[in-house]
Residue frames relative to the residue before (quaternion, step in Angstrom):
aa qw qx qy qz dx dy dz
X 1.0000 0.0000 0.0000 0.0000 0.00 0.00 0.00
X 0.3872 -0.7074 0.4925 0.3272 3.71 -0.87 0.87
X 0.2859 -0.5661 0.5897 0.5000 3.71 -1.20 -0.39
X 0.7266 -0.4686 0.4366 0.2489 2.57 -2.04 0.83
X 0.7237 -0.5428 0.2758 0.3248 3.59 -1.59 0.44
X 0.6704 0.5585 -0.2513 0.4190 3.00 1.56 -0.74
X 0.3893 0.6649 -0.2791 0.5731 3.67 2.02 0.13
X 0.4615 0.6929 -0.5383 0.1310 3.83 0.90 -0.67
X 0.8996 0.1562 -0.1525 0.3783 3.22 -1.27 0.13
X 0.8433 0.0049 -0.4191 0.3363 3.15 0.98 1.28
X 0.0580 -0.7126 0.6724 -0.1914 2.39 -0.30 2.02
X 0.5421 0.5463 -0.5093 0.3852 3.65 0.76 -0.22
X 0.4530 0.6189 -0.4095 0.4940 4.07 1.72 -1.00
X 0.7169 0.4785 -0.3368 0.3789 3.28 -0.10 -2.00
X 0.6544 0.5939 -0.3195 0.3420 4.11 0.63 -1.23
X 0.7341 0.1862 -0.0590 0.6504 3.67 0.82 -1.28
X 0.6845 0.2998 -0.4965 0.4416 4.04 0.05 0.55
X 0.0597 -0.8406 0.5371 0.0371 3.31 -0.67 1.32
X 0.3152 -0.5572 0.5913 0.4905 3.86 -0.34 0.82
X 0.0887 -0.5551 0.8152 -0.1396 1.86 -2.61 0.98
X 0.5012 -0.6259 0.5631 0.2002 3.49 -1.71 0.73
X 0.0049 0.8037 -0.5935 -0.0426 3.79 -0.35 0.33
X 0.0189 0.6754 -0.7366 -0.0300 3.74 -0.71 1.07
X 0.1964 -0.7174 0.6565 -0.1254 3.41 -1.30 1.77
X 0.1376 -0.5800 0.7602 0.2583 3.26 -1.48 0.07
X 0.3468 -0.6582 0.6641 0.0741 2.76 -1.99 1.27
X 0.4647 -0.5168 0.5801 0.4248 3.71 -1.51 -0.66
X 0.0292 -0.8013 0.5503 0.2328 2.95 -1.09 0.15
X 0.1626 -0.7111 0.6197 0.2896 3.96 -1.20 -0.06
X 0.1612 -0.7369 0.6546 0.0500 2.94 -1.57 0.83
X 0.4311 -0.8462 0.3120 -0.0264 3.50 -0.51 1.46
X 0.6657 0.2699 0.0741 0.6917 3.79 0.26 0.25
X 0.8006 -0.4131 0.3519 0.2540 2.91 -1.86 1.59
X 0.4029 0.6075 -0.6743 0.1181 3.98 -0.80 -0.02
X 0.7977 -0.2973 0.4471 0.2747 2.97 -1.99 -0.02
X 0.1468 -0.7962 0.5607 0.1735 3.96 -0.89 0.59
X 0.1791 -0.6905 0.6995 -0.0431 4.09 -0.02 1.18
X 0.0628 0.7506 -0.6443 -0.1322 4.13 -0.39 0.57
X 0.5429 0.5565 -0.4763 0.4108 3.90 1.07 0.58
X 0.6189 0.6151 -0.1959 0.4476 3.22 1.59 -0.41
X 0.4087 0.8380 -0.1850 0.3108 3.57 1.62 0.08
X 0.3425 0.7136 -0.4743 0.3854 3.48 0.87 0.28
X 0.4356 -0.6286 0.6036 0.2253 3.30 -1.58 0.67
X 0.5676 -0.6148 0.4266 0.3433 3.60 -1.48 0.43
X 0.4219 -0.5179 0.7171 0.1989 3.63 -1.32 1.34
X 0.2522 -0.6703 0.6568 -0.2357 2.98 -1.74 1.84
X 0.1898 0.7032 -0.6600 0.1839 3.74 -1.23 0.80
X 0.0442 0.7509 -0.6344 0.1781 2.32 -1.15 2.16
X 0.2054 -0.7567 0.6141 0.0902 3.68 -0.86 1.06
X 0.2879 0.6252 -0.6599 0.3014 3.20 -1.73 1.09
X 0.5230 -0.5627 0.5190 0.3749 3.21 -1.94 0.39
X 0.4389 -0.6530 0.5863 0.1932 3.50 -1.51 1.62
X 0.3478 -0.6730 0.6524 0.0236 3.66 -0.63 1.76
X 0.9018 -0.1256 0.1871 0.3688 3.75 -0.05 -0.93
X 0.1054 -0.7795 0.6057 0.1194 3.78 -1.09 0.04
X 0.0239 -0.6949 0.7180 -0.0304 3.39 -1.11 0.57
X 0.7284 -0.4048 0.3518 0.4263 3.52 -1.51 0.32
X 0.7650 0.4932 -0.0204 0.4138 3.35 1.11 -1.46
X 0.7466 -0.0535 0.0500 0.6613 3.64 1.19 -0.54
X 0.3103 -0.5061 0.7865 0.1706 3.28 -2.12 0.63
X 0.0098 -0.7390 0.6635 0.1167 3.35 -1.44 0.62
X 0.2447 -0.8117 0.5292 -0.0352 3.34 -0.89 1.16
X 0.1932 -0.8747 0.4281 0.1197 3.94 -0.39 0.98
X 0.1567 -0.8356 0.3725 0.3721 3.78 0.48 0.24
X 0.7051 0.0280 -0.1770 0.6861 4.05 1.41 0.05
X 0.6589 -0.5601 0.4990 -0.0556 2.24 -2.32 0.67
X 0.3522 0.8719 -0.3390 0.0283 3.30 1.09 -0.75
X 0.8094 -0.3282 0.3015 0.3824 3.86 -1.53 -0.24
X 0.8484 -0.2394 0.0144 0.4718 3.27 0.15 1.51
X 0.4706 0.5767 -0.0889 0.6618 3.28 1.78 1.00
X 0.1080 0.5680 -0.8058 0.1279 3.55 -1.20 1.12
X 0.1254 -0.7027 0.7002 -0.0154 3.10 -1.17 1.86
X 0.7189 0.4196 -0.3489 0.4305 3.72 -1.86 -0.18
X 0.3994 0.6917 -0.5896 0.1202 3.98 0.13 0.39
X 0.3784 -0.7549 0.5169 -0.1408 2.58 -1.41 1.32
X 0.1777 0.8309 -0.5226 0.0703 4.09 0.89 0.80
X 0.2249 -0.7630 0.6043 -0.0459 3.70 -0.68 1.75
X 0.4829 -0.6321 0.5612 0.2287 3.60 -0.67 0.87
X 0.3192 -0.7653 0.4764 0.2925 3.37 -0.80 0.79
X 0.5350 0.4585 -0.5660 0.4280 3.84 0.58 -0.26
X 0.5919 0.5437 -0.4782 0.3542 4.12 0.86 -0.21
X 0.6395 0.6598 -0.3464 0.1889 3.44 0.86 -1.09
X 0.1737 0.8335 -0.5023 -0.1511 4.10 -0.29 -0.38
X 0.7355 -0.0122 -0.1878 0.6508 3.52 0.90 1.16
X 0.2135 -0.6384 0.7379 0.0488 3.00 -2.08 0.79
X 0.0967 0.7753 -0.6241 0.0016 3.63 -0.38 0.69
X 0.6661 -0.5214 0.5141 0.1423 3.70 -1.54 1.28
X 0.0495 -0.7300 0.6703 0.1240 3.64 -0.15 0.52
X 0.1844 -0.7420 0.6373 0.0966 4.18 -0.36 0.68
């Protein structure tokens, strides 16, 4: 299927950014007085989808549209965060 006219000039993006699933760990903060459980420690499991713009040692960046002369929604995940990349086909 072609992209649409309003896609010109990047189709050469659309060709080499391929969506993808991204499961990340995040930080998290917890606010206010609570109980402390140190078996209970774990960081939050993350999942983000989009077209994979780029890699570096240090970060994946991930765009969630495409649009008319324009890639909106970026998204740049540290890579020591990252623990899978999955192909969306």
């Amino acid at each position: 299927m072609a992209p649409s006219a309003g896609l010109a000039g990047y189709e050469g993006i659309l060709v080499k950014a391929k969506m993808v699933l991204v499961e990340w760990e995040d930080a998290a903060v917890h606010a206010g007085w609570q109980s402390f459980e140190p078996n209970q420690v774990a960081p939050p499991t993350c999942y983000s989808v989009g077209f994979l713009l780029g890699k570096t040692r240090s970060a994946i960046m991930l765009a969630t549209s495409i649009g008319d002369g324009e890639v909106g929604g970026l998204l740049v995940i540290p890579r020591g965060c990252v623990t899978a990349i999955k192909r969306i086909r």
